[in-house]
N, CA, C and O of each residue as an XYZ file, in Angstrom:
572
protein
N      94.095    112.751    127.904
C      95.343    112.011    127.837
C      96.242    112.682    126.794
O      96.152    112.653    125.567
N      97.066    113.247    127.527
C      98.397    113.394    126.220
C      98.640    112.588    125.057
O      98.375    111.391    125.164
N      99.117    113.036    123.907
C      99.121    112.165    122.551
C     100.905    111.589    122.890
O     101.878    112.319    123.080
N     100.875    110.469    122.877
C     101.816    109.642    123.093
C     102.684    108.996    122.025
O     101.952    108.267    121.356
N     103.967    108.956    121.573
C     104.318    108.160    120.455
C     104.353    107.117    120.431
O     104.596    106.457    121.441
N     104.115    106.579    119.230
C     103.868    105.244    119.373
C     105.084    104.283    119.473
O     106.092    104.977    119.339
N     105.419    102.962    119.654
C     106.501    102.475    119.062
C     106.905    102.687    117.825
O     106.312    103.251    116.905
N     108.450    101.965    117.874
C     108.874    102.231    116.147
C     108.599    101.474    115.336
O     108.405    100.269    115.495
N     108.529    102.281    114.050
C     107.901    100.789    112.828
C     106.185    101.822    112.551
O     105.681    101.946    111.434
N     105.535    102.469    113.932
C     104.228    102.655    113.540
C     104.111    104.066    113.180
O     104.741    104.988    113.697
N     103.288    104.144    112.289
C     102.718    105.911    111.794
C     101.223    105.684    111.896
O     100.490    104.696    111.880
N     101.028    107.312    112.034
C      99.007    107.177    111.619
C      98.904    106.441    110.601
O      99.601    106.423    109.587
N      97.554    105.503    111.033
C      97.397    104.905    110.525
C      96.788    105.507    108.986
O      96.446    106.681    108.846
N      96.728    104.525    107.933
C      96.537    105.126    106.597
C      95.042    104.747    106.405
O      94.418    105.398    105.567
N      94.535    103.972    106.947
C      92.784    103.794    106.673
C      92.489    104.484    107.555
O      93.107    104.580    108.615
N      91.147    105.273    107.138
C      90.285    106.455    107.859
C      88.619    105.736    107.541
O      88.227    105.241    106.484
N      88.077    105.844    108.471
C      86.711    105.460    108.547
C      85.311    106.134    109.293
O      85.120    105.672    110.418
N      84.755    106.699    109.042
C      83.807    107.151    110.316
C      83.646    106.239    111.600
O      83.325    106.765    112.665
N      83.900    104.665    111.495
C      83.646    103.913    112.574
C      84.902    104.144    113.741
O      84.711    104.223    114.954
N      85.919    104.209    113.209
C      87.197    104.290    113.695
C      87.671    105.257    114.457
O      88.522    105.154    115.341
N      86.945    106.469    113.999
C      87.432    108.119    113.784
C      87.063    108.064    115.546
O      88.165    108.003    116.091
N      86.229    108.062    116.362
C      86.182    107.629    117.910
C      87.544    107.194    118.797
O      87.869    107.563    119.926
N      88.217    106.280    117.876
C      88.774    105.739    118.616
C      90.708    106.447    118.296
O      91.761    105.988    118.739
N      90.545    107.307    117.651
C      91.599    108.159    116.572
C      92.573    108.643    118.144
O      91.840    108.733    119.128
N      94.118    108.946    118.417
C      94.782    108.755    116.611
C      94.858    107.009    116.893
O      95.018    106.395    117.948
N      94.700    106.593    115.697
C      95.141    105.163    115.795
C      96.764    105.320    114.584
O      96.970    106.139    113.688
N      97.457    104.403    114.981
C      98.554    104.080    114.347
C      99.228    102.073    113.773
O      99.230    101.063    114.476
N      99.608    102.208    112.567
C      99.843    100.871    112.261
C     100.909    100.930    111.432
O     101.380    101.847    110.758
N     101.210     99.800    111.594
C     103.116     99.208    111.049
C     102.746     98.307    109.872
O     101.729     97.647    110.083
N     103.417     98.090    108.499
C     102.804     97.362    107.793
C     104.119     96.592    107.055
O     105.213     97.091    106.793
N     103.758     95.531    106.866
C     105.024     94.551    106.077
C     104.341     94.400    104.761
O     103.197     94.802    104.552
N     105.107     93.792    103.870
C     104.206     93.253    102.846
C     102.793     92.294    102.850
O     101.996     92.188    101.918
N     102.740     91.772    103.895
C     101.870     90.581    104.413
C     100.785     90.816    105.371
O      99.743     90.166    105.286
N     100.994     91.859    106.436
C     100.485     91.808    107.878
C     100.484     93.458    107.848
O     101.419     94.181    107.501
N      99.123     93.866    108.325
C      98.904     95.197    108.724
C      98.679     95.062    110.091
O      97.791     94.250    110.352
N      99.361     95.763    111.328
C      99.343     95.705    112.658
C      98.621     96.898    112.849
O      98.660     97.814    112.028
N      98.115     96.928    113.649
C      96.905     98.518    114.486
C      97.419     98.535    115.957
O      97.622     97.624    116.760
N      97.543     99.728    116.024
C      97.982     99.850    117.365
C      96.910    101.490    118.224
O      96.381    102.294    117.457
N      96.832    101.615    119.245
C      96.783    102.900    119.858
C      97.214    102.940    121.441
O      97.472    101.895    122.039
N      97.256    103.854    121.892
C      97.680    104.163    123.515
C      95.859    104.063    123.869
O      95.039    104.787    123.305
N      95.615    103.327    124.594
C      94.308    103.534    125.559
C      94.023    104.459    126.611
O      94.500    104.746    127.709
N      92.878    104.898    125.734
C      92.200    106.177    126.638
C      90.816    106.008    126.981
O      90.303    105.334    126.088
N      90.065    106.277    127.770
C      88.313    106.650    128.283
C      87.752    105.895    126.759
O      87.217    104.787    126.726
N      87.923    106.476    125.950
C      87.007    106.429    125.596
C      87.209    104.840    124.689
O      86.370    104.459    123.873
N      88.233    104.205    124.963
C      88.495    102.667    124.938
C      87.618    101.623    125.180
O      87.202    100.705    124.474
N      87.373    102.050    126.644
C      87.403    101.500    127.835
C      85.960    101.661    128.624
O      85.443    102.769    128.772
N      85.443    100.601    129.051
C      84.239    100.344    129.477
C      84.299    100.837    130.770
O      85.407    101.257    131.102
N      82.894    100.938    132.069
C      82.993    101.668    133.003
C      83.771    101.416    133.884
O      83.952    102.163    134.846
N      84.395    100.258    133.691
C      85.055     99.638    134.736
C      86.492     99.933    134.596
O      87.305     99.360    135.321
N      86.916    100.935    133.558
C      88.246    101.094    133.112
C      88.892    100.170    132.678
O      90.076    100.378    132.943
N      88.762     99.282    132.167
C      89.003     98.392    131.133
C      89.071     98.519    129.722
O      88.419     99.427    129.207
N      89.680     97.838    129.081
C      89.198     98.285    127.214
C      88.484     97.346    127.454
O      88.490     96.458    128.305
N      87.627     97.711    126.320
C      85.766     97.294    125.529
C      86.240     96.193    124.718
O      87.008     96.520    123.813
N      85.925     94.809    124.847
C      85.930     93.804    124.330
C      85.606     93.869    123.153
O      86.380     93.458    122.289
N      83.957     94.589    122.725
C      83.984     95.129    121.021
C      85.309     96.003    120.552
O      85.885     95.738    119.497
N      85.635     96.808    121.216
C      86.892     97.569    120.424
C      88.379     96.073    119.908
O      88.976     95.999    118.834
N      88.488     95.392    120.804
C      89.519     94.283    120.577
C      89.117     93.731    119.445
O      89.915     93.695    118.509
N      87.833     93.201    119.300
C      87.582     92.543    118.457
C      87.347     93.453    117.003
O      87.811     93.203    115.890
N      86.609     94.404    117.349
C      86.698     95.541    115.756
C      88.200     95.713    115.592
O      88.573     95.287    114.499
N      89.037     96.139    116.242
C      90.818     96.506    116.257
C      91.226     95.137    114.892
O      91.521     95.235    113.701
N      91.028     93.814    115.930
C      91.511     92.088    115.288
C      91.026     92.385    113.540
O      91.604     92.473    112.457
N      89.556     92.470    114.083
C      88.804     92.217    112.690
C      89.563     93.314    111.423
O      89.894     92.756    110.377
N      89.734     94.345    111.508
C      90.329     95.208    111.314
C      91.527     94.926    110.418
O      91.585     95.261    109.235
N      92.585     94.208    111.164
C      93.771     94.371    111.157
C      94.026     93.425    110.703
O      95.219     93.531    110.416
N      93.510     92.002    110.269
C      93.431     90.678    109.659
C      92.558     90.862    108.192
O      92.980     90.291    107.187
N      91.497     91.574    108.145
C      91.087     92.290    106.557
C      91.946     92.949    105.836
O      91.891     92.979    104.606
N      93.023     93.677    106.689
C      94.210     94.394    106.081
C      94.913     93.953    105.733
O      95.572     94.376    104.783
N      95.100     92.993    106.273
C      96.264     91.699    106.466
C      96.010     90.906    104.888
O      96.733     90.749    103.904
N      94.847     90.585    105.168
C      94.828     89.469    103.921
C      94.896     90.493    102.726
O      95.387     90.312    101.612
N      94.301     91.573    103.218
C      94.201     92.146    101.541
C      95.601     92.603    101.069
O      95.792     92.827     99.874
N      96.756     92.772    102.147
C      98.137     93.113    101.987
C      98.931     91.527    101.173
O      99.894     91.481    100.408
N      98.219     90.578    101.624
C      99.157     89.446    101.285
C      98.130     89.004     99.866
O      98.801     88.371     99.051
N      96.865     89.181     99.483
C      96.261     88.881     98.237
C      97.172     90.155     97.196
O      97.442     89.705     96.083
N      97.526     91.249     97.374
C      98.044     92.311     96.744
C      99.749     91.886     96.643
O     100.354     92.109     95.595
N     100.470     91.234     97.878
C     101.986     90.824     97.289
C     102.005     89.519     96.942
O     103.071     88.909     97.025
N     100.622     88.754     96.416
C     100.415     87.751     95.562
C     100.510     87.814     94.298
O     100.947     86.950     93.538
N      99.907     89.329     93.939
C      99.427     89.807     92.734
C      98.280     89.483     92.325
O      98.133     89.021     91.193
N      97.184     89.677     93.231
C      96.368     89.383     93.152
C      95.109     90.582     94.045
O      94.071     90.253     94.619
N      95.552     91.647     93.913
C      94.668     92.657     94.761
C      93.143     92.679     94.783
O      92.542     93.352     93.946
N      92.602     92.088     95.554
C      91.030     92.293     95.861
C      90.030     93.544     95.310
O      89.601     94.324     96.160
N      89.726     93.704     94.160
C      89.214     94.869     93.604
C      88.190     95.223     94.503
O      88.156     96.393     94.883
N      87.282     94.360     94.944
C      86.216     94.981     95.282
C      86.595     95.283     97.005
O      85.882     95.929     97.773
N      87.691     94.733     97.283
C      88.017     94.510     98.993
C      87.100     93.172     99.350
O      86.472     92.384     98.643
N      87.321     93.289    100.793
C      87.233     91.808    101.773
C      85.865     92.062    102.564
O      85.458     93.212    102.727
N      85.277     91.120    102.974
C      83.874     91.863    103.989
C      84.190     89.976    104.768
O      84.506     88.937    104.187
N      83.986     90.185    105.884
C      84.225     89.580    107.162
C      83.037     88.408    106.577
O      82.056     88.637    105.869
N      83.458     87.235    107.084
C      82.397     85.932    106.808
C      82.168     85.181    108.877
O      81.245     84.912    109.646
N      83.260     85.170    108.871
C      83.343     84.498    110.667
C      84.008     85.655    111.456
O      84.620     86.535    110.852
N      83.891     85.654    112.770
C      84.917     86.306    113.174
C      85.010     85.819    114.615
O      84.242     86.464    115.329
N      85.780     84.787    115.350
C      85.188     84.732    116.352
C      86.919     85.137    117.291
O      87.959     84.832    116.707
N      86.997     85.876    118.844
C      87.779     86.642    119.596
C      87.557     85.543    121.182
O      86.538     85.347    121.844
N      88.529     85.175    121.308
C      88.829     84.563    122.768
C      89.620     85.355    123.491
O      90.780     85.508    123.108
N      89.047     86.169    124.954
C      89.609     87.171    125.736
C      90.549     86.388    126.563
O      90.231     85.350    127.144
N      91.630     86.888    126.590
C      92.397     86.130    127.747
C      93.363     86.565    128.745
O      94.198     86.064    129.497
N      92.783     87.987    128.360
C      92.902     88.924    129.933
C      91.970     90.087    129.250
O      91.035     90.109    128.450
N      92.892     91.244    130.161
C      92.969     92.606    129.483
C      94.033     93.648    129.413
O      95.226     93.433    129.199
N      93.288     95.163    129.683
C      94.008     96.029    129.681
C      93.343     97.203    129.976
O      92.133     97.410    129.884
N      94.358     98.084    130.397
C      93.819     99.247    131.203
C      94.440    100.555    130.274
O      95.246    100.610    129.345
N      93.566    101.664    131.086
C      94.300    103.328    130.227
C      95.342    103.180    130.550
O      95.894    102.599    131.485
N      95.783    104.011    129.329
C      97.370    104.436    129.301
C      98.334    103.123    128.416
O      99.516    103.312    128.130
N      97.723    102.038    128.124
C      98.448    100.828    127.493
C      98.381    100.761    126.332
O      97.306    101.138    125.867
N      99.498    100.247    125.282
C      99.364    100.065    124.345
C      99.173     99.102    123.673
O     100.018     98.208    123.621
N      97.992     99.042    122.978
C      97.247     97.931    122.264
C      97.586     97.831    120.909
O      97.319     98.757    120.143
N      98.179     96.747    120.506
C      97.966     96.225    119.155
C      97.826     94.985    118.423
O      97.726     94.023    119.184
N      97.804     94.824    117.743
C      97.808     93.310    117.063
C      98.811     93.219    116.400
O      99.643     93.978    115.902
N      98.497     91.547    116.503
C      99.642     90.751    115.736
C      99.097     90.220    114.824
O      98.016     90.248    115.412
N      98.748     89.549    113.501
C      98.373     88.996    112.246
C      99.495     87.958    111.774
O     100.330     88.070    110.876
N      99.192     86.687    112.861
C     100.803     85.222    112.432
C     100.086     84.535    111.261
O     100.803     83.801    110.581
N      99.085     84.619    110.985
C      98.405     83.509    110.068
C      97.560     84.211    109.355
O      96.614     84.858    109.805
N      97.951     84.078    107.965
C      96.795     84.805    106.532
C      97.109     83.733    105.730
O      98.290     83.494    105.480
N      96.108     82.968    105.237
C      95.791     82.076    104.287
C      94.747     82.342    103.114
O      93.544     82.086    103.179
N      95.503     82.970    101.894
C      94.681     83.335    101.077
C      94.310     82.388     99.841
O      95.047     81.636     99.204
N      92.846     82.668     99.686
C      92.008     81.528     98.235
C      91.625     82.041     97.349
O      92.047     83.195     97.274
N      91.027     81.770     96.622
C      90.566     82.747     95.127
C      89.105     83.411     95.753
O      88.633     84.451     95.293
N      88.460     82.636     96.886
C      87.586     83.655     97.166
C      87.029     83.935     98.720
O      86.141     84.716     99.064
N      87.901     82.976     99.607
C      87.860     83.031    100.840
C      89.427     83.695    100.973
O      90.249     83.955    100.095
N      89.479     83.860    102.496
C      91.085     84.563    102.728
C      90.372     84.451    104.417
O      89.313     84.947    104.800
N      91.294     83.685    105.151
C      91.492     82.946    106.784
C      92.794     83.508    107.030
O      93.759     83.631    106.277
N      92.508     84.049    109.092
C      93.485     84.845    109.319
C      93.326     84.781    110.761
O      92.291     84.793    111.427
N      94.635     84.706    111.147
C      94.747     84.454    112.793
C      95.623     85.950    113.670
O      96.472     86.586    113.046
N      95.279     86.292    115.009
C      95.566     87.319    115.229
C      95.813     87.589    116.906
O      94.888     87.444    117.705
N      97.118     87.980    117.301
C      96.628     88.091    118.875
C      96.620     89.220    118.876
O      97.214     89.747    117.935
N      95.958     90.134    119.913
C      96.292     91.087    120.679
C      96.431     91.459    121.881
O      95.768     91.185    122.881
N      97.668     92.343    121.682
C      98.703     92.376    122.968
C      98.179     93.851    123.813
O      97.506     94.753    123.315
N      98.657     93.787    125.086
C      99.187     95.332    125.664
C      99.901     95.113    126.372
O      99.964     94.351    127.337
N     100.879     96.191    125.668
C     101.903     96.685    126.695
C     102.490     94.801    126.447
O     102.715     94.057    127.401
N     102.615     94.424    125.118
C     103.476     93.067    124.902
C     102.777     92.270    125.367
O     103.272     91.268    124.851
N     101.847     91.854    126.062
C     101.213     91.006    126.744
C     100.251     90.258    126.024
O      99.821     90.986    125.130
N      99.618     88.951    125.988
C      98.168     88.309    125.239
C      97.316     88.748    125.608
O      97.133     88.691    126.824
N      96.199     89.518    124.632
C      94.691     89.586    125.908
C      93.697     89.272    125.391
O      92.533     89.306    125.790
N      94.334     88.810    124.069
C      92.930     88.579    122.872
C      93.422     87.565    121.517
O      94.070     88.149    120.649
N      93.202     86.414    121.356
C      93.141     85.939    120.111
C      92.373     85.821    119.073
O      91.231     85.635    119.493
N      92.395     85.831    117.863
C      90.863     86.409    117.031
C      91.201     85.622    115.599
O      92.205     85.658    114.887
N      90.245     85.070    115.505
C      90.625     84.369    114.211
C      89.083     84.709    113.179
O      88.055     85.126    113.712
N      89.183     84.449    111.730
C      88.136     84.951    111.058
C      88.935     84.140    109.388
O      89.959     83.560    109.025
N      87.074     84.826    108.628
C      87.392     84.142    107.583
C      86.686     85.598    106.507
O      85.562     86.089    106.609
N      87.677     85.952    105.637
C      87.003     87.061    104.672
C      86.400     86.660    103.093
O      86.771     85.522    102.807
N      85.805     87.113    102.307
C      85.169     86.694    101.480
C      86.034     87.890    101.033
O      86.278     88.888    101.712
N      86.601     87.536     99.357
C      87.009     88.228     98.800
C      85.903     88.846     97.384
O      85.514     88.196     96.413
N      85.637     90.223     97.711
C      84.632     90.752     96.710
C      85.848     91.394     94.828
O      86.932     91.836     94.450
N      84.485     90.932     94.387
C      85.160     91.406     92.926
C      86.032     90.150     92.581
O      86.442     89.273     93.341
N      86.275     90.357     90.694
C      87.112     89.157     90.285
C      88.310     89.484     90.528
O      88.482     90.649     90.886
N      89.113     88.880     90.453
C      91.160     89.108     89.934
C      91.136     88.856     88.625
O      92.177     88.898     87.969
């Protein structure tokens, strides 16, 4: 698949991971509050049926709502030293999506605590709902 640009607002993304690096280039848009993830879907997305992989939606959500909170604990003034590690995470499919589409999330809801941080998330393709994902992060290290 040709490397495709993304919409505007997104650049490569700035977190790099060995888990991720599979699913590369990935790209994300960031506000003070909300880190969005996006990529164009390719093969290697996408389960045999040419579909994207329900784990990838949900790693993408999970992803992009840890970013999220740790973006809105940081324009709290309150930056997570040690970072966030996932406590719940649960993803309701409510369609999909095929190669060639662009997948990303949305992050409408981050509710941050002194040691929990709750976060709500759809993801779209190609603008569309195909996934809602909500979760709860444990914030590591003091403030």
């Amino acid at each position: 698949m040709p490397e495709l640009t993304p919409p505007e607002g997104y650049a490569p993304h700035f977190r790099k991971s060995r888990f991720t690096d599979p699913w590369e280039p990935l790209y994300s848009r960031s506000t003070p509050k909300e880190v969005s993830i996006g990529l164009w879907l390719a093969e290697a997305h996408c389960n045999s049926r040419g579909l994207v992989h329900g784990g990838l939606i949900a790693s993408l959500a999970d992803n992009a709502m840890g970013l999220s909170c740790g973006a809105a604990l940081a324009t709290d003034g309150r930056p997570p030293a040690g970072g966030l590690v996932t406590v719940t995470l649960s993803t309701d499919y409510l369609g999909s999506a095929r190669l060639g589409q662009w997948l990303a999330t949305d992050t409408h809801f981050v509710k941050t605590g002194g040691s929990l941080c709750f976060a709500a998330c759809l993801v779209h393709a190609d603008g569309q709902p195909i996934a809602r994902a909500n979760a709860t992060f444990k914030v590591l290290g003091g403030h």
